[in-house]
KOLVO-158779 format. One record per residue (C-alpha): residue number from 1; residue in one letter; x, y negated, z negated. Coordinates in nm, 4 decimals. Layout:
<sites>
  num  residu         u         v         w
  NUM       a         X         Y         Z
...
</sites>
This chain:
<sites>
  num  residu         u         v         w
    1       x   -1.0092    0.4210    0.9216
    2       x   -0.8218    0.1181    0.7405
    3       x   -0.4593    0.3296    0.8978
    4       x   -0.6460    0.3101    1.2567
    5       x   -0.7269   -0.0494    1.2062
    6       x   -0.4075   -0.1599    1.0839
    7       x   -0.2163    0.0240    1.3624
    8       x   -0.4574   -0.1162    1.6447
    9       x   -0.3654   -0.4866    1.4714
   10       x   -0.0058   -0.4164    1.4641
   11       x   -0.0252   -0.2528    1.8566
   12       x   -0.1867   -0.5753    1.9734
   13       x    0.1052   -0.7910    1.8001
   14       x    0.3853   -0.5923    1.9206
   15       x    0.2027   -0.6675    2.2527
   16       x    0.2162   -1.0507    2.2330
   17       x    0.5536   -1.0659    2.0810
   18       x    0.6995   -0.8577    2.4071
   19       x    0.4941   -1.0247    2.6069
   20       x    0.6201   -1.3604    2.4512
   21       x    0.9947   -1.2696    2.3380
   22       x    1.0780   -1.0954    2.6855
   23       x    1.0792   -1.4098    2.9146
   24       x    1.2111   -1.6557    2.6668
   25       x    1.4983   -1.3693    2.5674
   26       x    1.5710   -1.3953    2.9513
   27       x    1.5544   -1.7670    2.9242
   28       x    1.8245   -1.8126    2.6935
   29       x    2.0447   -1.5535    2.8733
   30       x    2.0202   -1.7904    3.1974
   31       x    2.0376   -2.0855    3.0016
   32       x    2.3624   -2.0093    2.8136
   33       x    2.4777   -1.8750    3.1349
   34       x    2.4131   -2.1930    3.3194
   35       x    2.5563   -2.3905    3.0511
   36       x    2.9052   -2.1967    3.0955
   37       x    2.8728   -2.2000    3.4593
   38       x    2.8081   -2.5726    3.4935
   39       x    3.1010   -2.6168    3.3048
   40       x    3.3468   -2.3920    3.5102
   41       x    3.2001   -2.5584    3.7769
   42       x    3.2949   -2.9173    3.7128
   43       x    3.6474   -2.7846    3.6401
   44       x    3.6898   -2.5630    3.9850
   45       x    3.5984   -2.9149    4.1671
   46       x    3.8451   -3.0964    3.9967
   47       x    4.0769   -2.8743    4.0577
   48       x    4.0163   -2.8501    4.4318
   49       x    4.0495   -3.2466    4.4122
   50       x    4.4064   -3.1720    4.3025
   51       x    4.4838   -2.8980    4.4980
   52       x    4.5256   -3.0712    4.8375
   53       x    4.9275   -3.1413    4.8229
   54       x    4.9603   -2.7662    4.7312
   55       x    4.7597   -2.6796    5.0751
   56       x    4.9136   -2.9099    5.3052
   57       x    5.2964   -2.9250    5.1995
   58       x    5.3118   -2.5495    5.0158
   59       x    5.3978   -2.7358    4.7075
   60       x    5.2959   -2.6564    4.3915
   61       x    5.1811   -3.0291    4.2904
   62       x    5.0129   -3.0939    4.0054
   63       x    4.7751   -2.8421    4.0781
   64       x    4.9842   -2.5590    3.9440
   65       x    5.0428   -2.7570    3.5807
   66       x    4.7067   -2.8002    3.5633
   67       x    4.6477   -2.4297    3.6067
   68       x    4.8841   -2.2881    3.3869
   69       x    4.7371   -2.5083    3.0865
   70       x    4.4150   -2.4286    3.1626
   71       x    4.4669   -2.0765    3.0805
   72       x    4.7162   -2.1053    2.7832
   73       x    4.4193   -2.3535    2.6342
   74       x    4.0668   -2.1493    2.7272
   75       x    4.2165   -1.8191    2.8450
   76       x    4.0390   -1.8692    3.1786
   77       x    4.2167   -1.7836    3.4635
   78       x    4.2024   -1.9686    3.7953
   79       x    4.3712   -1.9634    4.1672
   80       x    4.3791   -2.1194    4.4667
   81       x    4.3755   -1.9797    4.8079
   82       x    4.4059   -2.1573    5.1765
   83       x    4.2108   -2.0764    5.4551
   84       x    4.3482   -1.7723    5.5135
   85       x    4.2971   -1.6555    5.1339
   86       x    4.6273   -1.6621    5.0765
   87       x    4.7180   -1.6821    4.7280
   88       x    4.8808   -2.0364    4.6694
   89       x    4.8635   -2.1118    4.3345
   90       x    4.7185   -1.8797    4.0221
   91       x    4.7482   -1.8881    3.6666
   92       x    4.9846   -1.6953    3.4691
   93       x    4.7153   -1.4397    3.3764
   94       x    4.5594   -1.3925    3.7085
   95       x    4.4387   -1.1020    3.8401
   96       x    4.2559   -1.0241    4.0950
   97       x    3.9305   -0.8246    4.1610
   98       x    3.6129   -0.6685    4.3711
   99       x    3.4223   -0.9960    4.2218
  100       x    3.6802   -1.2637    4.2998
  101       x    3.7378   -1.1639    4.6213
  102       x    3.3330   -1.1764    4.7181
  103       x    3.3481   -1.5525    4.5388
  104       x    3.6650   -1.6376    4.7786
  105       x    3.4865   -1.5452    5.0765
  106       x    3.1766   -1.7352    4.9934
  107       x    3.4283   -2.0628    4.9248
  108       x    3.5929   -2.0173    5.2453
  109       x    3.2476   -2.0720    5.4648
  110       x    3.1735   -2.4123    5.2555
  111       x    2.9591   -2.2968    4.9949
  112       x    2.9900   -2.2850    4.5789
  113       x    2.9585   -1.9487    4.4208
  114       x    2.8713   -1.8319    4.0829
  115       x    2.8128   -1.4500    3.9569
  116       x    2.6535   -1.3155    3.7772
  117       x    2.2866   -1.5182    3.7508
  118       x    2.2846   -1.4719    3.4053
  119       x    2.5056   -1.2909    3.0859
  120       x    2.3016   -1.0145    2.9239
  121       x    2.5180   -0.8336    2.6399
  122       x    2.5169   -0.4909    2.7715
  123       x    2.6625   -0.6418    3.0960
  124       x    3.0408   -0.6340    3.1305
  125       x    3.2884   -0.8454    3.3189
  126       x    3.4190   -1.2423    3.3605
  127       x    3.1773   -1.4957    3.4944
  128       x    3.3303   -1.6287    3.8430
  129       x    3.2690   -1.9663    3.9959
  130       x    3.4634   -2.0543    4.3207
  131       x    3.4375   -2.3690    4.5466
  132       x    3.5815   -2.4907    4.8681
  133       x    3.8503   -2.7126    4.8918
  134       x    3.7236   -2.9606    5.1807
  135       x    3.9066   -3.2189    5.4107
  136       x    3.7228   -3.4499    5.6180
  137       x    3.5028   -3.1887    5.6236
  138       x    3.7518   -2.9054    5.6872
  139       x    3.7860   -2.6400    5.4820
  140       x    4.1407   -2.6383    5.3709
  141       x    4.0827   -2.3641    5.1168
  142       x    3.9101   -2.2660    4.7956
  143       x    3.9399   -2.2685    4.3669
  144       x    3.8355   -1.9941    4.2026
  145       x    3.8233   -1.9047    3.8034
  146       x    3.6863   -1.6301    3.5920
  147       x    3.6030   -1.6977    3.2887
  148       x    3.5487   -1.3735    3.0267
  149       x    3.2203   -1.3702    2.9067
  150       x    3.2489   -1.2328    2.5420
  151       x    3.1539   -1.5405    2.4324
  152       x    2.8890   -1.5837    2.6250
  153       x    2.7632   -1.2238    2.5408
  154       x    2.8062   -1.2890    2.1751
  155       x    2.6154   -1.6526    2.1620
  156       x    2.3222   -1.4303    2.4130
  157       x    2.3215   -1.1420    2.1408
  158       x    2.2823   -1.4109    1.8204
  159       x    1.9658   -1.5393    1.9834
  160       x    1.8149   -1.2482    2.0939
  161       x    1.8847   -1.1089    1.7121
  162       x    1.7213   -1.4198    1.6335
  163       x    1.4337   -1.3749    1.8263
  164       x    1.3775   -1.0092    1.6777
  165       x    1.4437   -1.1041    1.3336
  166       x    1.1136   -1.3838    1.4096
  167       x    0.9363   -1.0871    1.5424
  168       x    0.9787   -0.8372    1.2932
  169       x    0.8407   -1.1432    1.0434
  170       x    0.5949   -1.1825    1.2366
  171       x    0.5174   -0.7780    1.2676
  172       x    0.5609   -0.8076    0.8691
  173       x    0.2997   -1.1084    0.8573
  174       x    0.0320   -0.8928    1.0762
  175       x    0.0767   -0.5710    0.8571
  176       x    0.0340   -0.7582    0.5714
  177       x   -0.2650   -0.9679    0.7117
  178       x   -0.4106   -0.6732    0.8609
  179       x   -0.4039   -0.4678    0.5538
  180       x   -0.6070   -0.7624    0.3960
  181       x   -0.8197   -0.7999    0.6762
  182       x   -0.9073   -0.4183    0.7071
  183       x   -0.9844   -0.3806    0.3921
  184       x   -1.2330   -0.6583    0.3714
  185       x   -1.4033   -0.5193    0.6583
  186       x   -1.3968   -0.1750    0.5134
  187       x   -1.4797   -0.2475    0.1244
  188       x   -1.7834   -0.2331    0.1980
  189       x   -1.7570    0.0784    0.3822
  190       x   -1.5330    0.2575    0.1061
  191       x   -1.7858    0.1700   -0.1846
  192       x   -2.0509    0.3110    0.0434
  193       x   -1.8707    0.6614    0.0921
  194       x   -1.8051    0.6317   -0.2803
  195       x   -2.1543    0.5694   -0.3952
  196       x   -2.2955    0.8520   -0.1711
  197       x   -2.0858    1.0804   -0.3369
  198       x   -2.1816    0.9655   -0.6772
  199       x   -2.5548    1.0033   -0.5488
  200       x   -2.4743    1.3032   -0.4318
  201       x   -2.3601    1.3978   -0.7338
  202       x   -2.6673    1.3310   -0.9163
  203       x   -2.6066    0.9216   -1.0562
  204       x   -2.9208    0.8131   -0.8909
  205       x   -2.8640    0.4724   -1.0477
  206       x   -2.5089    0.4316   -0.8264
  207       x   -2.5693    0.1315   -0.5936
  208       x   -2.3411   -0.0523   -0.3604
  209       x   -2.2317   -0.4321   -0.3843
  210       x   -2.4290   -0.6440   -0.1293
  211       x   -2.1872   -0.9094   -0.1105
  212       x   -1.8810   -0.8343    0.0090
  213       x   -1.7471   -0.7748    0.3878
  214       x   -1.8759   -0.9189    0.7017
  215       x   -2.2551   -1.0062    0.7010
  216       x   -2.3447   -0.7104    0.9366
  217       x   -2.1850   -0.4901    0.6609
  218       x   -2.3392   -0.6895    0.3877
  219       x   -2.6913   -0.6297    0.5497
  220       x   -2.6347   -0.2307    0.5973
  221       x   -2.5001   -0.2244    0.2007
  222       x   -2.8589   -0.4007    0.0766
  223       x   -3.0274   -0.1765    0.3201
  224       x   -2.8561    0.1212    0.1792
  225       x   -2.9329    0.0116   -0.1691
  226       x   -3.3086   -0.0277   -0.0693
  227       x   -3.3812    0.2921    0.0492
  228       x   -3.1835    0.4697   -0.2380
  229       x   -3.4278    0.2751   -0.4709
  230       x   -3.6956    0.3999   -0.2652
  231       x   -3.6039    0.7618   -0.3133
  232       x   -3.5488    0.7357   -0.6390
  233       x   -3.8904    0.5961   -0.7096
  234       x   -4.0138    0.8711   -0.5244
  235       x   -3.7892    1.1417   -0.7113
  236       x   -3.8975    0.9993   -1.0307
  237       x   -4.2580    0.9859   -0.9413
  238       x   -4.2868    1.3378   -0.8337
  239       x   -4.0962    1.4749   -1.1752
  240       x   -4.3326    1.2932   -1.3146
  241       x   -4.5821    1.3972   -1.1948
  242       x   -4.4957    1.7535   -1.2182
  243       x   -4.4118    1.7162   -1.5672
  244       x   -4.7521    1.5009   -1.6487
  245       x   -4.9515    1.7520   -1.5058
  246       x   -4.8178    2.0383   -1.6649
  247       x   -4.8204    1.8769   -2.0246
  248       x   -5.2155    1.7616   -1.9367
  249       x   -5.2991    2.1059   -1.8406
  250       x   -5.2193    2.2908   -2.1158
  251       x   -5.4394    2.0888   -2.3917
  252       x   -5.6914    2.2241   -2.2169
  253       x   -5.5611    2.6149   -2.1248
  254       x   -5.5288    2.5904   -2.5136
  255       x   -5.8724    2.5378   -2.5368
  256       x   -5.9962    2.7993   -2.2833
  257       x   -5.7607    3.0355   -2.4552
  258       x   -5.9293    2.9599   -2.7874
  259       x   -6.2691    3.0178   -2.6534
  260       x   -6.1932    3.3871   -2.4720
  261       x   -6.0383    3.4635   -2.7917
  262       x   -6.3870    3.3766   -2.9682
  263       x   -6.5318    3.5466   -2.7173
  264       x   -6.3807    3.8587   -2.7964
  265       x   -6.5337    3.8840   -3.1040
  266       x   -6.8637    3.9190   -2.9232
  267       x   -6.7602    4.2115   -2.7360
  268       x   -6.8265    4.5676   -2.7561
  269       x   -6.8619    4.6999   -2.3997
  270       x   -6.5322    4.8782   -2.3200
  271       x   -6.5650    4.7068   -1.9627
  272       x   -6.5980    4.3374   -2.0983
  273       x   -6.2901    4.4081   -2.3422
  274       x   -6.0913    4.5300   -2.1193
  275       x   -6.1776    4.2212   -1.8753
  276       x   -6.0807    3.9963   -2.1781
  277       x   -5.7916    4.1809   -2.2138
  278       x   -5.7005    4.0131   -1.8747
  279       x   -5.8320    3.6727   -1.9431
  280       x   -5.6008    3.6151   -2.2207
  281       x   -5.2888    3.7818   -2.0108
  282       x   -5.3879    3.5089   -1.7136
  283       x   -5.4398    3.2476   -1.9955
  284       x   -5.0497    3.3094   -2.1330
  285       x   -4.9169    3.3441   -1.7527
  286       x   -5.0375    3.0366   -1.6592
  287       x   -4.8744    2.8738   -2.0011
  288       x   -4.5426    3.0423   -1.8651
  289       x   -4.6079    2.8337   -1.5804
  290       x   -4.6929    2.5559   -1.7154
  291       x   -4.3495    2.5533   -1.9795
  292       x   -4.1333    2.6799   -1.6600
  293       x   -4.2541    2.3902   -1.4553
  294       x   -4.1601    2.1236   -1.7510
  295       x   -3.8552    2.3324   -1.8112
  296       x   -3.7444    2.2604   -1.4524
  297       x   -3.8776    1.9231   -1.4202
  298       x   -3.6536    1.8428   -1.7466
  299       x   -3.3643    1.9966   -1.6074
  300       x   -3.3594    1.7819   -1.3043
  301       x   -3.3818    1.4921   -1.4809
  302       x   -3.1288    1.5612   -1.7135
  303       x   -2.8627    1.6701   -1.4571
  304       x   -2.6301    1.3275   -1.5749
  305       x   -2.5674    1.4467   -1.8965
  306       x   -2.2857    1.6458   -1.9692
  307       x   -2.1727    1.7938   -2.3093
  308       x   -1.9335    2.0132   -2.4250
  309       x   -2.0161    2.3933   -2.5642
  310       x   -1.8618    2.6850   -2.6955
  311       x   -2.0078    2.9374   -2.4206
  312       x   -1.9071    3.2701   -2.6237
  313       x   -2.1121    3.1505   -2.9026
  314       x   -2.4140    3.0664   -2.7030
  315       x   -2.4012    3.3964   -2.5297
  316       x   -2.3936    3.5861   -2.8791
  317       x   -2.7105    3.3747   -3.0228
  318       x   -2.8830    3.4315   -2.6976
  319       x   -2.8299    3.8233   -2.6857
  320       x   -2.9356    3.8310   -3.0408
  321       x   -3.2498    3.6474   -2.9869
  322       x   -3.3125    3.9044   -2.6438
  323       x   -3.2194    4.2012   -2.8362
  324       x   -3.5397    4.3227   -3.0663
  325       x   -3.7623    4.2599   -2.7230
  326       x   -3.4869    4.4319   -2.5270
  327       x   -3.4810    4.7287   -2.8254
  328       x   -3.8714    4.7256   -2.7474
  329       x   -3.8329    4.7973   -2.4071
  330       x   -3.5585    5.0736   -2.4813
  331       x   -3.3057    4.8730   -2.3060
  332       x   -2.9452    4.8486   -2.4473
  333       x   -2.8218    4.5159   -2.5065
  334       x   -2.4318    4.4511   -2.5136
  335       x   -2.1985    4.1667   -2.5043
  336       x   -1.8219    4.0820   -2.4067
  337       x   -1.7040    3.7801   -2.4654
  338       x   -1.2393    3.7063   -2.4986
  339       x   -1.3314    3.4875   -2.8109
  340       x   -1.4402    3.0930   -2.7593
  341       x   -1.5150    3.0146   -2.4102
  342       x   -1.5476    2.6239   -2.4000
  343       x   -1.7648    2.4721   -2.1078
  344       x   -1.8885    2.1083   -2.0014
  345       x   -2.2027    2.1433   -1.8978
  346       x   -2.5882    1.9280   -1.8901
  347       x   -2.7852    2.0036   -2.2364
  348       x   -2.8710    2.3370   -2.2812
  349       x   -2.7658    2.4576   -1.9205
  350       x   -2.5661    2.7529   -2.0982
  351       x   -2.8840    2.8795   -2.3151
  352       x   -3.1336    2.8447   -2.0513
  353       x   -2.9504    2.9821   -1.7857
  354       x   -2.8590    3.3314   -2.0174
  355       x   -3.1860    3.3278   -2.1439
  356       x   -3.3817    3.3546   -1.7539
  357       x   -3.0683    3.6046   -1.6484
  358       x   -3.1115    3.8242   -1.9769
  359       x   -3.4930    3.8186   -1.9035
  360       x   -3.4566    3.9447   -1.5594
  361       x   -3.2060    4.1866   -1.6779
  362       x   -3.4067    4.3437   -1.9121
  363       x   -3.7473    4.3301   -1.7603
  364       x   -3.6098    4.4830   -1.4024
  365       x   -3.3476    4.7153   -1.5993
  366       x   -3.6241    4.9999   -1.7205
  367       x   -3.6133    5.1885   -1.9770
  368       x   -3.2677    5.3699   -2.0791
  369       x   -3.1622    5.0731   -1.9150
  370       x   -2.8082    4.8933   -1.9863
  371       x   -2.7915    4.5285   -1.9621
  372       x   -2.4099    4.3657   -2.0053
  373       x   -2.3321    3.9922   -2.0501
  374       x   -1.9704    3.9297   -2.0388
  375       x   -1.8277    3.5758   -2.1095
  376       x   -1.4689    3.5061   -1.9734
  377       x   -1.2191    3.2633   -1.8688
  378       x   -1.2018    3.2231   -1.4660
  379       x   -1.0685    2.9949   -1.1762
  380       x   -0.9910    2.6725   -1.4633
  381       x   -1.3834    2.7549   -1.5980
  382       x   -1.6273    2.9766   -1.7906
  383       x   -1.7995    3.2159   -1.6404
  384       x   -2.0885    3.4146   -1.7518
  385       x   -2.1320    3.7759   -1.5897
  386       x   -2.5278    3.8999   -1.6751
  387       x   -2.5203    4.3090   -1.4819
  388       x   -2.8326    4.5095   -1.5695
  389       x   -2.8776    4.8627   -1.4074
  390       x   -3.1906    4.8014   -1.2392
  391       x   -3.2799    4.8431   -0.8917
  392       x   -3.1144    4.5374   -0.8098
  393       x   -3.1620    4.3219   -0.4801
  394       x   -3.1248    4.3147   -0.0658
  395       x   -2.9011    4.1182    0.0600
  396       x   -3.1759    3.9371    0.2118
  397       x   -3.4156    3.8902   -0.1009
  398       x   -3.0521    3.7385   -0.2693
  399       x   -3.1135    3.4527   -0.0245
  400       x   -3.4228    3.3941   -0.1202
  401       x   -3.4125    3.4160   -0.4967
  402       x   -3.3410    3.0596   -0.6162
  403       x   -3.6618    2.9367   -0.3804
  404       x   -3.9075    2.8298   -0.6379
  405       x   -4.2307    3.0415   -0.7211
  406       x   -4.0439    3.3482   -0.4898
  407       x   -4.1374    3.6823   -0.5670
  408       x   -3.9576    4.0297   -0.4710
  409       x   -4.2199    4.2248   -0.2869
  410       x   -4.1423    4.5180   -0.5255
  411       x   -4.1767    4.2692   -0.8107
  412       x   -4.4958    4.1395   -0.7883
  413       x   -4.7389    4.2722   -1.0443
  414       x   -4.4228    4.2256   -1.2959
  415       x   -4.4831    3.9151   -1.5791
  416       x   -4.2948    3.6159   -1.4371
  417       x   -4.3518    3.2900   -1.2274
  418       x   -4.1049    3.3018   -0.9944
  419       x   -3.9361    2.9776   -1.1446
  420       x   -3.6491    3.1079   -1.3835
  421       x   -3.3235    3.1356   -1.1092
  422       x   -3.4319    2.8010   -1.0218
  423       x   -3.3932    2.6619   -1.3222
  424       x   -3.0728    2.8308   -1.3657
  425       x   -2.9800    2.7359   -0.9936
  426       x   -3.0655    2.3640   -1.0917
  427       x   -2.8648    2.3344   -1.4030
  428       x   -2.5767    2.5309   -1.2748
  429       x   -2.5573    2.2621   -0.9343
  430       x   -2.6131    2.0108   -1.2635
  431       x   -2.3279    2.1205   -1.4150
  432       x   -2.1234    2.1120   -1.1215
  433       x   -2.0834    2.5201   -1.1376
  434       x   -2.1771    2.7803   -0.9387
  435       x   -2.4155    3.0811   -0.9369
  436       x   -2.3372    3.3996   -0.7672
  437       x   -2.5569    3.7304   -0.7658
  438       x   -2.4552    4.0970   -0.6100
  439       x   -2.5510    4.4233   -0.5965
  440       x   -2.3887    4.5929   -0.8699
  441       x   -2.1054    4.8921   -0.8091
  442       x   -2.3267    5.1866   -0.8494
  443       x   -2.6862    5.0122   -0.9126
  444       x   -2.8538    4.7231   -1.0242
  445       x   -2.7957    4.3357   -0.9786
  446       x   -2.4882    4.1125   -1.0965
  447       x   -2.5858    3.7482   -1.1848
  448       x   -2.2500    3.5121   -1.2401
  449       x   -2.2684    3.1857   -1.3581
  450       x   -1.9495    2.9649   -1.3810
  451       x   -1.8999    2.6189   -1.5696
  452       x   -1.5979    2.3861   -1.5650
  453       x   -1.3789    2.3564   -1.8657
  454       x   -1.3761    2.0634   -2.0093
  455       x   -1.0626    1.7925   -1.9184
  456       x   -1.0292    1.6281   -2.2999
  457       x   -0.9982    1.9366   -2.4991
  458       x   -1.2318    2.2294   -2.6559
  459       x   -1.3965    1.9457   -2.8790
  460       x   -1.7748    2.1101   -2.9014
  461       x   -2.1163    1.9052   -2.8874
  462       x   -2.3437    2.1253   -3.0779
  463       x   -2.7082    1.9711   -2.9493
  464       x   -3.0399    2.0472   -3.1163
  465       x   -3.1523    2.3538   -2.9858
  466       x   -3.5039    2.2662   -2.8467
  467       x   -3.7360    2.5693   -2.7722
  468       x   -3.6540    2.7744   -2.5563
  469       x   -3.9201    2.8989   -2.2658
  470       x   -3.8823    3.2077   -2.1279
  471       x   -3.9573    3.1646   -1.7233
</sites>
């Protein structure tokens, strides 16, 4: 935009200065021209004033002296002609031409001639002047000279190189004045691009300076800063919120869970134990819930931070902690890593993330199942390969699988809360990665999940490792 603004300055300039240089380029031509011819002219009359004894006695007179000196001394040559046009006297160097001849014939009805109007430097030939040579008002003859006009071309040219050399510091001038000028109108405009991208990018504290380009500009930048305060407050407020609630509600699902357990106790009708039994499974869904929501809700909040981790050795803590449940469920549990796999990515976006894929894996994989999680260098990153050999997904129901709370029809009376590729979806997009899923080759689903390297070296930040949640 600054480019367009700049070039729609320097148009208009260009504009004015042909608009201004043109005539007065002209102007000087004429003037120059006019200087030269006034001059010829003054000498052409004085030499008709001499030239009468040459026209009345065929004598050369004075006249011819005259003549001669005038071209050794200026290089101009001159003749005179009677009435007839009859060559009487010339100068040594004269010759004649298409241009003298039209001057003669002008001088021979009475009147002064002069060609051309004006010199321009791309223009060749002499500049001829010729005037009668009058007797009691009889024309007895005419003078004419022809003067060369290098000169004249040369002094014409030195102006007009004058005049563009003013121009182009003038074009110079506007550039330089319009670069200033376009980007005071547009700072405000570039630091709003810039801080959208940082919002964008998840600093919800970027805001733009209020006080800088024209006031119209100045009033959209505070207006901009306004409403991102206003989402913001309303972001905040609803993690919040989502994270108040689910810390307040599980004092008291601790409670309940206490009391069926009491209740249990109590029991002795197969019936009733068996609807315990349920009780307490609902009681420790819901607490999945509950830690999956605050799981989330931290995660989104936490999306500035960035941190740098040794991704191989995550991925070989986190299959060790998955493996006795996985062993349980007659599930085979293997890794692949190349060695250390360093990653820059939000607080505990690498353990989380393996931890909901490894889950999924192993829950959906059945039993003789083979779940694989393969840590590798790829495209300047990390990337994290989770492939189980369950019955994997639809193309369709992989579109819908980071939507929070979604269930696979097929899926639905399996443990879970519908929250845990959301998480990972959230921290990934955090992270500034990327998460891919696929059907696997023969069977099964493929989750991929790839971090950035990080740009100062593989120095690691080992963080606390809170606890964990399965979702």
């Amino acid at each position: 935009m600054r480019r367009r603004l700049v070039i729609s300055y320097l148009l208009l300039m260009v504009l004015v200065l042909v608009a201004l240089e043109t005539p007065l380029a002209a102007t000087l031509a004429s003037r120059e021209t006019d200087r030269i011819r006034a001059d010829r002219l003054a000498d052409a009359t004085r030499f008709a004033s001499l030239a009468g004894p040459a026209l009345r006695g065929n004598v050369p007179g004075p006249v011819g002296g005259e003549l001669a000196a005038y071209d050794e001394l200026y290089g101009i040559r001159a003749a005179v002609v009677d009435r007839d046009g009859r060559t009487v006297v010339v100068s040594p160097g004269w010759s004649g031409g298409p241009q003298t001849a039209a001057a003669l014939e002008s001088a021979l009805v009475g009147q002064q001639f002069s060609a051309p109007e004006a010199v321009w430097p791309w223009v060749d030939g002499p500049l001829v002047v010729a005037v009668p040579i009058n007797d009691g008002g009889e024309v007895l003859g005419a003078v004419v000279t022809a003067t060369p006009a290098a000169e004249v071309r040369r002094t014409v040219t030195a102006w007009w190189l004058l005049l563009a050399g003013i121009g182009l510091l003038a074009v110079l001038a506007c550039v330089s004045t319009a670069f200033g000028l376009a980007g005071w109108v547009l700072r405000p405009v570039t630091e709003l691009d810039a801080v959208t991208h940082e919002i964008a990018e998840g600093d919800r504290g970027a805001r733009v300076q209020h006080r800088l380009g024209p006031p119209e500009l100045r009033r959209l930048a505070a207006s901009f800063n306004n409403m991102a305060d206003v989402v913001s407050d309303v972001m905040d407020r609803q993690r919040a919120f989502v994270a108040h609630a689910s810390h307040q509600l599980r004092n008291p699902l601790t409670a309940l869970r206490l009391r069926v357990e009491e209740l249990g106790s109590s029991l002795t009708d197969p019936d009733g134990l068996a609807e315990h039994r349920l009780a307490l499974e609902e009681t420790d869904r819901l607490a999945r819930v509950l830690d999956a929501l605050l799981t989330l809700a931290r995660a989104e909040r936490e999306e500035n931070q960035r941190i740098t981790v040794d991704a191989a050795e995550l991925a070989a803590s986190r299959v060790a902690a998955w493996e006795p449940l996985a062993r349980h469920r007659s599930v085979t549990l293997r890794l692949a890593a190349e060695g250390p796999a360093y990653a820059r990515t939000v607080p505990t976006a690498v353990d989380q993330a393996l931890d909901a894929l490894i889950d999924n894996a192993v829950k959906f994989s059945g039993k003789q199942g083979v779940v694989t999680v393969t840590v590798r260098h790829a495209d300047d990153g990390v990337l994290l390969q989770v492939a189980d050999t369950g019955p994997g997904m639809t193309p369709d129901q992989l579109e819908q699988a980071t939507e929070r709370f979604w269930r696979a029809p097929d899926a639905q009376n399996v443990e879970g809360a519908g929250l845990g590729l959301t998480i990972v979806a959230v921290l990934v997009d955090a992270s500034d990665g990327r998460l891919t899923m696929r059907p696997g080759d023969r069977c099964g689903l493929v989750a991929e999940v790839w971090f950035p390297a990080p740009e100062d070296g593989p120095a690691i930040v080992r963080p606390v490792d809170p606890a964990l949640v399965r979702a």
